[in-house]
VOGU-3710 file (C-alpha; in Angstrom, 3 decimals, decimal comma):
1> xxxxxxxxxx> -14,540/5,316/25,048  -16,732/4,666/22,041  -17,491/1,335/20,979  -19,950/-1,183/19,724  -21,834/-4,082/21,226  -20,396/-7,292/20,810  -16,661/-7,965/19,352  -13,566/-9,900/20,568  -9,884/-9,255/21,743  -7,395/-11,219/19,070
11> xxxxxxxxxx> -3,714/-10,759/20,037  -2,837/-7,581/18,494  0,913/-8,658/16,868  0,936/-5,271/15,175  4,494/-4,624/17,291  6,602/-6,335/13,693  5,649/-3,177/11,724  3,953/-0,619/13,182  7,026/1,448/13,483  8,143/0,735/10,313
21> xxxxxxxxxx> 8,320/3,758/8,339  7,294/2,807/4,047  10,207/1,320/2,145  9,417/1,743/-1,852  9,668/-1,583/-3,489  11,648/-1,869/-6,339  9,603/-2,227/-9,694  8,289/-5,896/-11,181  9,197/-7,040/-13,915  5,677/-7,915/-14,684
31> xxxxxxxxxx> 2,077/-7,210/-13,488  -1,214/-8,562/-13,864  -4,029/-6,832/-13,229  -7,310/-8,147/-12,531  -10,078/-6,978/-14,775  -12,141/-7,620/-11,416  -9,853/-5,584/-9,243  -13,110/-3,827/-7,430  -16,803/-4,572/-6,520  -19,120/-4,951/-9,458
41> xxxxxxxxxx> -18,867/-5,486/-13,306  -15,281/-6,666/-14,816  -13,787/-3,685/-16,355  -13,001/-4,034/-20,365  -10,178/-4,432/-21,821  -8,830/-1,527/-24,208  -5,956/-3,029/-24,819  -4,417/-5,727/-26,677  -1,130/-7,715/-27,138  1,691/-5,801/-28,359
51> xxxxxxxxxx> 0,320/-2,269/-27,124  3,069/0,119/-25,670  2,077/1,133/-22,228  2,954/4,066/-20,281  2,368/3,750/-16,200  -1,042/5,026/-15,514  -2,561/4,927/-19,104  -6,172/3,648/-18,921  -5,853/-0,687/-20,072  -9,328/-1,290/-18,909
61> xxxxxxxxxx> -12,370/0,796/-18,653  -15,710/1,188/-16,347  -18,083/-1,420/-17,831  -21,508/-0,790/-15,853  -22,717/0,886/-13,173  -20,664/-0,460/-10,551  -17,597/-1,017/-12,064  -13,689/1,076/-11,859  -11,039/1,899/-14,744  -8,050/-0,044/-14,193
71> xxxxxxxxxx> -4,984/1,402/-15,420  -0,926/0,504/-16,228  1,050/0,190/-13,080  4,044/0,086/-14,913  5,774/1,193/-18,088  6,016/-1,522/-20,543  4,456/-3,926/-23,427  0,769/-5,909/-23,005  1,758/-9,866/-23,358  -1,393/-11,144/-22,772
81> xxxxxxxxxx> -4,798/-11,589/-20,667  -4,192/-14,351/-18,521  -6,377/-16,265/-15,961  -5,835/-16,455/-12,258  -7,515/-17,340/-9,047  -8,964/-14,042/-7,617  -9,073/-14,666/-4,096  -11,470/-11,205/-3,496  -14,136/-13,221/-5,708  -13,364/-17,427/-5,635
91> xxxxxxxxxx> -13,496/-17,619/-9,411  -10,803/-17,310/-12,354  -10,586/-14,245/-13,544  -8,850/-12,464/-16,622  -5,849/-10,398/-15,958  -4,417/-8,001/-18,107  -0,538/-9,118/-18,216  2,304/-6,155/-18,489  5,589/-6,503/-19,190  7,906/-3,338/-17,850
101> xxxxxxxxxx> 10,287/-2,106/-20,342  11,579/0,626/-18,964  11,437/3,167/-15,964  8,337/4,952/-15,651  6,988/6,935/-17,618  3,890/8,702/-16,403  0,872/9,214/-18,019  -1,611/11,623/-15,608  -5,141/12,663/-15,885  -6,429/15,609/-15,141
111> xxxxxxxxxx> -5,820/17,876/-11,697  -5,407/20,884/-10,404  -3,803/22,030/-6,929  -6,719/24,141/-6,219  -9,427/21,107/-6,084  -12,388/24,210/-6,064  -11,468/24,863/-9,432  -13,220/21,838/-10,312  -17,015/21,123/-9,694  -18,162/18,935/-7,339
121> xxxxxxxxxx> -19,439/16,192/-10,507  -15,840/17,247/-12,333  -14,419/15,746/-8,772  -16,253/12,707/-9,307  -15,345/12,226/-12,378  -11,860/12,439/-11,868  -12,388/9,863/-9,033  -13,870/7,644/-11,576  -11,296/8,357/-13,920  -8,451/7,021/-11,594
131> xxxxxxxxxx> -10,151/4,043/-10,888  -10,537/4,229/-7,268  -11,997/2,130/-4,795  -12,371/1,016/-1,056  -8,831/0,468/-0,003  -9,437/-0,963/3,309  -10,988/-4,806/1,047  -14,043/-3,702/0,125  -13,029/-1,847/-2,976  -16,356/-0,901/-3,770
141> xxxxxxxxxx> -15,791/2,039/-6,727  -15,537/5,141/-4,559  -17,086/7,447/-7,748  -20,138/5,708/-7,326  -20,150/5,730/-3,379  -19,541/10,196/-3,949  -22,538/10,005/-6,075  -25,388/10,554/-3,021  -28,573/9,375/-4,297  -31,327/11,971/-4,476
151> xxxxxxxxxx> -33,725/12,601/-1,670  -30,482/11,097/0,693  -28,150/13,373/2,590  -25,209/13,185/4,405  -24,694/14,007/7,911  -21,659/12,303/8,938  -18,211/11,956/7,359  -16,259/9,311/8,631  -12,705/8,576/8,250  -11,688/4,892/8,745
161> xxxxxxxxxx> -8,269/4,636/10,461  -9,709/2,109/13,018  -7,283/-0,992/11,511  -8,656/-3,700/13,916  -7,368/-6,564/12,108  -4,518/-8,141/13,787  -0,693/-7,638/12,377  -1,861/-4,826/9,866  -0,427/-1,299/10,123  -0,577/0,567/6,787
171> xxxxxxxxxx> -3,622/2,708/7,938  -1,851/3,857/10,895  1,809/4,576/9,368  -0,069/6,328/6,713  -1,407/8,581/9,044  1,791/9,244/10,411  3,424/10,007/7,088  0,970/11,351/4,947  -1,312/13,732/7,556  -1,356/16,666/5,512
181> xxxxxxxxxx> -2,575/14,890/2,475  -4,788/13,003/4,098  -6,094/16,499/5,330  -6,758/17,331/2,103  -7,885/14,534/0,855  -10,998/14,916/3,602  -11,427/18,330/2,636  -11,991/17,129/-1,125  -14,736/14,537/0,228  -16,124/17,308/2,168
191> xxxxxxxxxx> -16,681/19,510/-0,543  -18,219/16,652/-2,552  -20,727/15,612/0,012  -21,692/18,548/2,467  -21,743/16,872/6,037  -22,968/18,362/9,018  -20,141/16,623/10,907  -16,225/14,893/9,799  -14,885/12,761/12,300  -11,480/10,495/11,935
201> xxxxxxxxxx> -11,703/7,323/14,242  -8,453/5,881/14,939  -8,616/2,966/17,913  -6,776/3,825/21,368  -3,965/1,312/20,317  -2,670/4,097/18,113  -1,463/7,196/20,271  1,102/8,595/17,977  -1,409/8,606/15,019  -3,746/10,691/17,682
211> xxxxxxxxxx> -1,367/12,847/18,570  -0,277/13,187/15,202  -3,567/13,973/13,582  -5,066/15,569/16,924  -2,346/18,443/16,586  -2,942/18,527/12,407  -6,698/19,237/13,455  -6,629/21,735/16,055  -7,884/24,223/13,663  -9,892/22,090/11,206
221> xxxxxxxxxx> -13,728/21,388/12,550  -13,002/17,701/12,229  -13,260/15,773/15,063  -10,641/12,643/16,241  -12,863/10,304/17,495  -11,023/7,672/19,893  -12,384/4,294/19,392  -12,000/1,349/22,208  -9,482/-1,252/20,890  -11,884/-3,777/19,852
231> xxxxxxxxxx> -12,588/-6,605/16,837  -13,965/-5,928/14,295  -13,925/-2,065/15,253  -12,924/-0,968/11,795  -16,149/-3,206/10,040  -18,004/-0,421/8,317  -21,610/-0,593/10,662  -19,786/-1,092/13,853  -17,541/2,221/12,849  -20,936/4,204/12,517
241> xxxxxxxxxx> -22,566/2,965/15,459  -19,597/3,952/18,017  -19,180/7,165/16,145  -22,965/8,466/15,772  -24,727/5,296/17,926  -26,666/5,030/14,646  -27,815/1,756/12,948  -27,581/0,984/9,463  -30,592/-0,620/8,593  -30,435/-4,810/7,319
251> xxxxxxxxxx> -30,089/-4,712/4,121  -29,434/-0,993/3,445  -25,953/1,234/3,213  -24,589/3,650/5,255  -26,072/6,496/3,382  -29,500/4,993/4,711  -28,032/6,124/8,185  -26,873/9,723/7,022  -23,428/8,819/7,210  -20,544/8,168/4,588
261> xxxxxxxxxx> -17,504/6,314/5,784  -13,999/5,905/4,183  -10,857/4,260/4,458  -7,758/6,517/5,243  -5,787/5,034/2,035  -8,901/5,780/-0,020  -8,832/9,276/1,262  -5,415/9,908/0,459  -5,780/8,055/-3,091  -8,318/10,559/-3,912
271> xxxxxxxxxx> -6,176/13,661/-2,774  -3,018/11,805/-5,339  -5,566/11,834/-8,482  -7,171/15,263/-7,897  -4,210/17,207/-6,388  -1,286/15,300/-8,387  -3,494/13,729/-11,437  -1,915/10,192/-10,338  -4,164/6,734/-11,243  -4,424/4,638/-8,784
281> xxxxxxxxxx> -1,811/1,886/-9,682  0,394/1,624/-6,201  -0,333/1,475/-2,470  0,920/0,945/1,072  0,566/-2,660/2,324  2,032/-4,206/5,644  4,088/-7,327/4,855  3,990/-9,516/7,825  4,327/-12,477/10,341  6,775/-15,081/8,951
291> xxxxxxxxxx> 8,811/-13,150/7,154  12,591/-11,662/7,946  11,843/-8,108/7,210  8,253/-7,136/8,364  7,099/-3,978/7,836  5,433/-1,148/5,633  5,887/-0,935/2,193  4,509/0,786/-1,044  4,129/-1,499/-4,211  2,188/-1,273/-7,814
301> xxxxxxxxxx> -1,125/-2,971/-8,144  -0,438/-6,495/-10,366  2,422/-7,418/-8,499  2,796/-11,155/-7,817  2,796/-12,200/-4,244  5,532/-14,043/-4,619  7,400/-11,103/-5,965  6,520/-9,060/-3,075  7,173/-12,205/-0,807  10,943/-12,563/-1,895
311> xxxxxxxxxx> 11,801/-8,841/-0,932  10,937/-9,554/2,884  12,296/-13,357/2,975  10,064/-15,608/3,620  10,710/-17,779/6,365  11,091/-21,687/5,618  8,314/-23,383/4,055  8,058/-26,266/6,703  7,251/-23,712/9,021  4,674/-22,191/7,307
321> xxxxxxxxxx> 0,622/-22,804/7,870  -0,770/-20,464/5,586  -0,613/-17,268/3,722  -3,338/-14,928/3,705  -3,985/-11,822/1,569  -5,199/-9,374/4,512  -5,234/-9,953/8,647  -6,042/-13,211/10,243  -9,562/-12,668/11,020  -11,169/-11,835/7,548
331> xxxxxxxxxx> -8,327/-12,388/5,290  -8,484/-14,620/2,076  -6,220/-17,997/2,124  -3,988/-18,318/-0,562  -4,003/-21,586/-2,744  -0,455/-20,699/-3,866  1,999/-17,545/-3,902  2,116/-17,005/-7,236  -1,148/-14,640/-7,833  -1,778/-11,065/-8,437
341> xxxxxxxxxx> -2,350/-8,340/-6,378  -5,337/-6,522/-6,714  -6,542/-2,592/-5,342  -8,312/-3,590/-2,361  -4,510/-5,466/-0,982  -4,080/-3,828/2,322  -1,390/-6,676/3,804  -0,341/-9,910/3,293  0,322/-12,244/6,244  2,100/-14,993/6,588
351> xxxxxxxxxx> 0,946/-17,156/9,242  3,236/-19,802/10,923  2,324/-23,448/12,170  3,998/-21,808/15,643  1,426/-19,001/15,788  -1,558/-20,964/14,284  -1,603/-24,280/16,293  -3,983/-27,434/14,738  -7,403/-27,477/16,438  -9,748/-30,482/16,791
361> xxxxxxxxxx> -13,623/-29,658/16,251  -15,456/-30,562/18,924  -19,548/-30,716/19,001  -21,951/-27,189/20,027  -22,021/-26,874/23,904  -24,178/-23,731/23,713  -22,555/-21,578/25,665  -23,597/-18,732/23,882  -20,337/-17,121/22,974  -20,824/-16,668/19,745
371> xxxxxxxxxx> -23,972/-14,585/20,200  -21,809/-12,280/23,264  -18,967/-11,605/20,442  -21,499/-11,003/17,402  -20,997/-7,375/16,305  -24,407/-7,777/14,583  -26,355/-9,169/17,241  -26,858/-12,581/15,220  -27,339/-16,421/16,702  -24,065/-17,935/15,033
381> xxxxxxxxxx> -24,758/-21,040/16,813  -28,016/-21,015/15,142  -27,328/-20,078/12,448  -24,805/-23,139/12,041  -27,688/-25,397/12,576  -30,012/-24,207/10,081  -26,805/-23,998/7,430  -25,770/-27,468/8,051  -29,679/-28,987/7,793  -29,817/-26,608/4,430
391> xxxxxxxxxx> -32,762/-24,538/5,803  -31,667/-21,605/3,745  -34,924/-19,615/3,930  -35,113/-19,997/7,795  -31,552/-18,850/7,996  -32,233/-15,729/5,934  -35,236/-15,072/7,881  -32,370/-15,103/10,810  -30,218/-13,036/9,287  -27,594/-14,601/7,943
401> xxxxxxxxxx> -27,159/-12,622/4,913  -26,741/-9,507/7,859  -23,464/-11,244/8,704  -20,228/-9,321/8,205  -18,254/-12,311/7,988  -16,008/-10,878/10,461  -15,076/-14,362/12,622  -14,957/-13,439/15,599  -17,712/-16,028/16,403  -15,228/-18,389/14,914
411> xxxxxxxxxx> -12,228/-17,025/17,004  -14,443/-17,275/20,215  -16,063/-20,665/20,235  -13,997/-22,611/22,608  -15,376/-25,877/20,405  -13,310/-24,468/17,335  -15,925/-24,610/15,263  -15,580/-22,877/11,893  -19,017/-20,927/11,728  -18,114/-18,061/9,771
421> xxxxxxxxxx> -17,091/-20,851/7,181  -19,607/-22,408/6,875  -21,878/-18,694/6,794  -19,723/-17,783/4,038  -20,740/-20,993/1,959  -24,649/-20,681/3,035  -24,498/-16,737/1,976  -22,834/-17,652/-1,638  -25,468/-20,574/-1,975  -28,564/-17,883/-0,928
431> xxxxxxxx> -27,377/-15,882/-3,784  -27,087/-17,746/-6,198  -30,908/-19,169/-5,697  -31,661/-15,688/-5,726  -29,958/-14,945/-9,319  -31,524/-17,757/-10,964  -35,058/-16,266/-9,689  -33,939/-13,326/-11,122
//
């Protein structure tokens, strides 16, 4: 079975959904969409209060080199750039506000069924046009992530339908539902990038999305490849190294290992905009944990949380610890319900004081279990110290900036101690030192 060093076994609790087939939400009356809905520079606003809207017109363009278009999920009026909390960065950020007027009314860029028609930089370019990015939370723009660096070359192709994180099953329904597109989709990447090898990894948890895909591929050369049921299997490095046992070097990306990896929603997003000419401005998302109707369900980008909240009834507040946007491992806390969605929104989970029981912190007792469960091969415990004395430059010398944030060293340490909290914190500070140096 392939697999990575390292890792830990958090209850699965993927049983609420992951036979839910999607349900369509029904549309919001408003959406607000982050100008920082992907990694890199804001996009720009081309829009301005009072503008007539049509659902995937462009509202905000590419403003750098890193950077994604974000466009109209919805058919309406701009009211407004407001500013929320983006959980995906920690800051307040401007969001384009949308009120829907009507049904949609769609507003497509360019496509064509036959993708070959198009060259491989006219493929790109539609992929930068419909503002896609890393569906799986990264949401690093996926036009600039096509674009393979000269001198670099890729040798594997890797399909992410791994979904480690606890509760979430969007990657794997999608799978199920949309195989054939999907397909496609991977053939598209394929005839971007050239690689020597396309695999799909899916974990072992998953045997009708095998089976499913397995029978799709019989006569494709691309490869299932079954991955051991293991956290954080779906992390990006630990993907590559149980796929082609190669390392991606500290500091570097997975094109400095030969391989490219992405997320099954991405891959279908980029069959949509250069099969069907559609935007990116919806998505699957698993709604989950304390809520009456758990499952799988498609929404538009901008919706509020607490929009898509009151559609799956919430359970009681009282009994509520926390909501998270994501799984409970990596997922982003949310200071209140009534915030955006953004691109990179794979689930929302609500956690209940039942399911997430207080812990009291108790001292080190250096039993090494954080260093076992690192995926990275780090010294968490370590680490910890030289964060909490402030000995940033020791700590980097350590690694720390190597750290996935993935927290399972948090989820193993039988003192409950919040390490990956406290990396987070030390990481942010490390950068920001580093910026002012310029």
């Amino acid at each position: 079975m392939l697999t990575f060093k390292g890792g830990v076994h958090p209850p699965e609790k993927k049983h609420f959904t992951k036979d839910k087939p999607f349900e369509k939400l029904p549309l919001p009356d408003f959406v607000y969409l982050f100008t920082t809905n992907h990694l890199g520079a804001p996009a720009k606003p081309i829009v301005k209060e009072g503008d007539q809207v049509k659902t995937g017109q462009l509202v905000a363009e590419t403003a750098g080199n890193i950077s994604a278009n974000i466009h109209s999920s919805v058919t309406g009026e701009v009211v407004g750039i407001e500013s929320f909390i983006n959980a995906s960065t920690g800051r307040k950020n401007n969001a384009i506000v949308i009120k829907r007027t009507s049904e949609d009314i769609w507003e497509y860029i360019e496509h064509d069924e036959n993708f070959k028609n198009f060259s491989k930089e006219e493929i790109i370019n539609i992929v930068k046009k419909a503002g896609i990015v890393g569906l799986g939370g990264a949401m690093f723009p996926s036009h600039v992530k096509l674009s393979i660096p000269p001198g670099k070359k890729v040798d594997y192709l890797i399909i992410n339908g791994a979904e480690c994180e606890p509760y979430i099953t969007v990657d794997d329904m999608m799978m199920r539902t949309y195989t054939e597109e999907i397909i496609k989709g991977i053939k598209i990447i394929e005839y971007i990038v050239n690689p020597e090898k396309i695999y799909v990894g899916i974990e072992e948890i998953k045997p009708e999305a095998i089976k499913i895909m397995k029978n799709a591929l019989k006569n494709e050369n691309i490869e299932v490849a079954i991955l051991k049921t293991k956290y954080p299997q779906g992390a990006e490095k630990q993907l590559i190294k149980a796929v082609t046992k190669r390392e991606v070097p500290s500091g570097g990306l997975p094109i400095d290992a030969g391989t490219l990896v992405f997320n099954v929603s991405t891959t279908y997003a980029i069959y949509d905009a250069v099969i069907n000419g559609k935007p990116l401005v919806e998505r699957g998302i698993t709604l989950s944990g304390g809520v009456k109707k758990p499952g799988n369900y498609w929404f538009r980008i901008g919706t509020k949380v607490s929009d898509l909240l009151n559609q799956v009834e919430i359970v009681e507040e009282e009994k509520i610890d926390r909501i998270i946007y994501g799984g409970p491992m990596m997922g982003l806390p949310l200071p209140n319900i009534d915030l955006p969605t953004f691109k990179g929104n794979n689930a929302i989970t609500v956690l209940t004081k039942e399911e997430i029981p207080q812990k009291h912190e108790y001292p080190c007792i250096r039993c090494a279990s954080c260093v076992k469960a690192c995926p990275i091969g780090l010294q968490p415990y370590y680490l910890k110290k030289l964060a909490d004395a402030r000995k940033n430059d020791i700590a980097q010398e350590n690694g720390i900036m190597d750290c996935i944030e993935c927290g399972a060293c948090s989820y193993i340490c039988p003192s409950n101690i919040e390490l990956v909290k406290t990396f987070k914190t030390t990481k942010k500070v490390i950068k920001a030192i580093q910026r002012r140096r310029g």
